[in-house]
N, C-alpha and C positions, 0 to 999 in steps of 0.2 A: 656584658651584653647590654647595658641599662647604656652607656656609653655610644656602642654603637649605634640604638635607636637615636639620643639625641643626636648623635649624628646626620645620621639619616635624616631626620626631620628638619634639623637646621640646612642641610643641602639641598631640600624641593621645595623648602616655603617661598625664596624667590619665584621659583616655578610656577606654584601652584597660586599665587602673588599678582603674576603676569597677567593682563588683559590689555582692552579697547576701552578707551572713554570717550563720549560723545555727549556734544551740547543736546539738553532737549528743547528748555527756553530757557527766554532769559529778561525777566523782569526788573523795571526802574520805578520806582515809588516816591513821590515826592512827600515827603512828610510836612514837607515848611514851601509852601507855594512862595513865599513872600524873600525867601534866603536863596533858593538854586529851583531852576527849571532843567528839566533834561530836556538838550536841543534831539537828539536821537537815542536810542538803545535796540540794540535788535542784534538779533544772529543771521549771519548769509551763509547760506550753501554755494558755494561755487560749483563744485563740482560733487561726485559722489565719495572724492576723497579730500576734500577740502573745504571745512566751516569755519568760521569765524566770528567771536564776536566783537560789536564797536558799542563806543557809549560813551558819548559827551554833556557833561550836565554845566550850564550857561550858572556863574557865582553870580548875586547879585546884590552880597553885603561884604564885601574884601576891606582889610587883608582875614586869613583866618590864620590864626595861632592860636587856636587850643581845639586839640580834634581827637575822640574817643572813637575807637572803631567796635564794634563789638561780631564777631563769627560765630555762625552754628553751623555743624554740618549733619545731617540727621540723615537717615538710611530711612526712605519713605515708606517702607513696608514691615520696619521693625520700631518696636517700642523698645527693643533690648537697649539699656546703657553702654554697652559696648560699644557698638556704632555711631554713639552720639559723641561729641566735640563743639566746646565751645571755648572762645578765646577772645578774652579783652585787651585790646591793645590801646597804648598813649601812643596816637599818631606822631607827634612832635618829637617825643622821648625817642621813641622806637626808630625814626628816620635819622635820628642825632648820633644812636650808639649802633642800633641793630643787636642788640645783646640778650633780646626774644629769640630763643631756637625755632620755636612754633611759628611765631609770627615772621620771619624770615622768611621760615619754608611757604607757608601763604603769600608770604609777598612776591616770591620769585615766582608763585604762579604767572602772575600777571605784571609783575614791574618792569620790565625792559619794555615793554607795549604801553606803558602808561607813564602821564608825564608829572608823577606824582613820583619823583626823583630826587629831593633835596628836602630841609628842614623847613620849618614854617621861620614866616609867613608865607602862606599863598596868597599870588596878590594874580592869578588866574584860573579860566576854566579847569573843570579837571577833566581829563578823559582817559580812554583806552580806546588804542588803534588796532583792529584787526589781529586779535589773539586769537594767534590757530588752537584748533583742538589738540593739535597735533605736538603743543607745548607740552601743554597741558598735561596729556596721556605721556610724555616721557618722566615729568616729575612724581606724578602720582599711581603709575600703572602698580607700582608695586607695595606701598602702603596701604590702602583700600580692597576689602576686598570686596567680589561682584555684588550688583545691586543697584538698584534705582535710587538719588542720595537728592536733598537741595543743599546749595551751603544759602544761607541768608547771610548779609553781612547789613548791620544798622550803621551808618554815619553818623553822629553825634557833633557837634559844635559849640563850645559852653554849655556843655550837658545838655541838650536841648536836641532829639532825631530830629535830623532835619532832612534824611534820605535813607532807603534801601533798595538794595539793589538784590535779587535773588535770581541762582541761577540752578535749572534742574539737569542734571545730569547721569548717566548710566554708565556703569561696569562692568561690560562682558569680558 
């Protein structure tokens, strides 16, 4: 009997797993006016089935080779531990091996839209072009479940923020 329940439960959690995710904003912070300017950040509605967001921040101390990223993803209307998620990543390391499972899975969020594709040094801008929502909701519909979340993500540079980027999002 005790068998068939986990059964069961392991067969609808995808199910019940299942939803919609949708940009709500999406904020650029420059921590280091003097290191990177962000030339744009914003989210477009095309359509009522179709959001995007873009975000180019202008480098204006190159090359960079040593970059600390750090993630939170917080579930905005709970203080449970549960729904909170953080993750430090060695930008350099991490683009050299990829042998972070975590940090993978964030990166495939947004990495084929972003030209933040090879090891350091970066010796240009960095950006992300036109990431649909619609990526987005196929990699995470089923790990998260419903809820109003932000993920902040800190940029670091020789240990030093020099940008964040936050963006708020919802789980129906």
């Amino acid at each position: 009997m005790e068998a068939q329940r986990m059964l069961l439960l392991i067969s609808i959690l995808p199910i019940a797993l299942h939803g919609h995710v949708e940009f709500n904003n999406l904020r650029c912070v420059e921590r280091d006016k003097l290191f990177l300017t962000f030339e744009y950040c914003y989210l477009k509605s095309v359509n009522r089935t179709y959001k995007y967001a873009s975000l180019k921040s202008k480098m204006l101390q190159l090359p960079i080779v040593n970059t600390v990223t750090l993630f939170q993803v917080r579930q905005r209307e709970n203080k449970r531990i549960l729904y909170n998620f953080d993750l430090k990543v060695d930008g350099c390391k991490f683009m050299k091996d990829r042998s972070n499972v975590l940090a993978n899975y964030v990166y495939q969020t947004w990495g084929p839209y972003s030209n933040i594709n090879h090891t350091c040094p970066y010796n240009h801008d960095i950006m992300v072009d036109k990431l649909p929502v619609q990526h987005v909701n196929r990699l995470v519909q089923t790990v998260i479940p419903d809820g109003r979340y932000y993920m902040n993500s800190t940029w670091l540079v020789d240990n030093i923020p020099r940008a964040e980027i936050v963006v708020y999002f919802t789980k129906s």
